[in-house]
N, C-alpha and C positions, 0 to 999 in steps of 0.2 A: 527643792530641799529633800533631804533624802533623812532616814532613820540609821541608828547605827547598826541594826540587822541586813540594811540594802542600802550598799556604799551606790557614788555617785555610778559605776560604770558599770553595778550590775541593774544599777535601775535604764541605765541605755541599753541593755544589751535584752531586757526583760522591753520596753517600748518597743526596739527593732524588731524580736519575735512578735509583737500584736501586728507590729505592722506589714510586717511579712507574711504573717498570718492573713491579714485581710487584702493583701495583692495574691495571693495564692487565690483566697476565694473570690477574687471579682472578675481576676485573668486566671483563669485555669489553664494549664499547659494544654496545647494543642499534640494532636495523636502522636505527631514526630517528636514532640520534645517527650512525651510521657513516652516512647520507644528508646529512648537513651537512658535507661537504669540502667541497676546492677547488673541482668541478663545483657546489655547490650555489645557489641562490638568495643573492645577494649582501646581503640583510641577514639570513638565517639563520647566513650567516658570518660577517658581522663580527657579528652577537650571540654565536657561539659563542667567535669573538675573543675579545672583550669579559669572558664569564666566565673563561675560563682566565686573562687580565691580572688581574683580580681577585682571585683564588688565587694567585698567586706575591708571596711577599714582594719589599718593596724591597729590596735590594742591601745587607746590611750594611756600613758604613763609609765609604759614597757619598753620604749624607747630607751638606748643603752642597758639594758637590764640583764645582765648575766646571772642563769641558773646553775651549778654543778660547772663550770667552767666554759657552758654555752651562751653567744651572745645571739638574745634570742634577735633580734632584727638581722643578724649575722646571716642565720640561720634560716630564716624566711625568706631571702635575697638569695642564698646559694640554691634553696629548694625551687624556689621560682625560675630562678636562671635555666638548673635542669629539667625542668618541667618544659621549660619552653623548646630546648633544644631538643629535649626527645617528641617535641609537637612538630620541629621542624625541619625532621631527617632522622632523629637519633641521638642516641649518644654513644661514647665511645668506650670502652675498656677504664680508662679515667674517670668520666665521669659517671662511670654504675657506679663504681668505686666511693668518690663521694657524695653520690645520692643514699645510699645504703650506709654510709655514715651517719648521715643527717637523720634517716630513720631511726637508728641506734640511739643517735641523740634527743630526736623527738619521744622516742619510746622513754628515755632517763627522764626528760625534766617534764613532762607533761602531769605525771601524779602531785609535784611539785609545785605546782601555778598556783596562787591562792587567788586568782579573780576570775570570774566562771565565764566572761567571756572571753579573756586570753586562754583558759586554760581548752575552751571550744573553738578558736580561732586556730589556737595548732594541734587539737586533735583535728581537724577539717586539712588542717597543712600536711599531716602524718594522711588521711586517707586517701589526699592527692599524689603523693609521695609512693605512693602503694601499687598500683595500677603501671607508674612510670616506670618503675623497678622490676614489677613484677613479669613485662616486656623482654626481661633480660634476663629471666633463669632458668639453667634449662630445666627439661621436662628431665621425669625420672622414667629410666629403659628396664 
């Protein structure tokens, strides 16, 4: 049972932090995985990306839910798809195209979310999204 201050999915999303929390502290990453942060090699991170998006469920409730004219499950599926293709050779002139969309559109509706786990399920979707894209621009001369 929940309060009306902490609906039913921010009290799961507050549970999954404790419990995330205490697997962090009982398995502490070993030196290689604590080697793949933000300084690391840019596609050992977005692979590392890549699995953590893959462990977190989708959003209870957000299913079908269109924000500003984005359907977010739409939206998670396109970003995933090119995530994975730039994990597995690249992507092409098309699909920078609509990865950098989706950013555009993560960027619009994510102030927008009013449930604090959807609304950190696609910022986490936008930081994976980041890295993939950012593979493809050029540098400035």
């Amino acid at each position: 049972m929940t309060s009306a201050a902490l609906r039913p999915a921010g009290a799961v999303a507050m549970v999954r932090a404790v419990f995330d929390a205490v697997s962090m502290l009982l398995h502490p990453p070993t030196a290689a995985a604590a080697a793949v942060g933000p300084r690391a090699e840019p596609g050992a991170r977005l692979a590392r990306l890549w699995e953590d998006h893959r462990r977190a469920p989708y959003p209870d409730g957000f299913r079908g839910v269109d924000i500003e004219g984005v359907e977010l499950i739409l939206l998670d599926a396109d970003v995933a798809g090119l995530v994975q293709r730039e994990l597995n050779g690249g992507l092409d002139g098309d699909g920078i195209a609509v990865l950098r969309a989706c950013i555009a559109g993560l960027d619009r509706i994510v102030p927008l979310i009013d449930s604090a786990y959807c609304a950190s399920y696609f910022t986490k979707l936008r930081t994976l999204a980041s890295p993939a894209a950012a593979r493809h621009t050029p540098t400035a001369t």
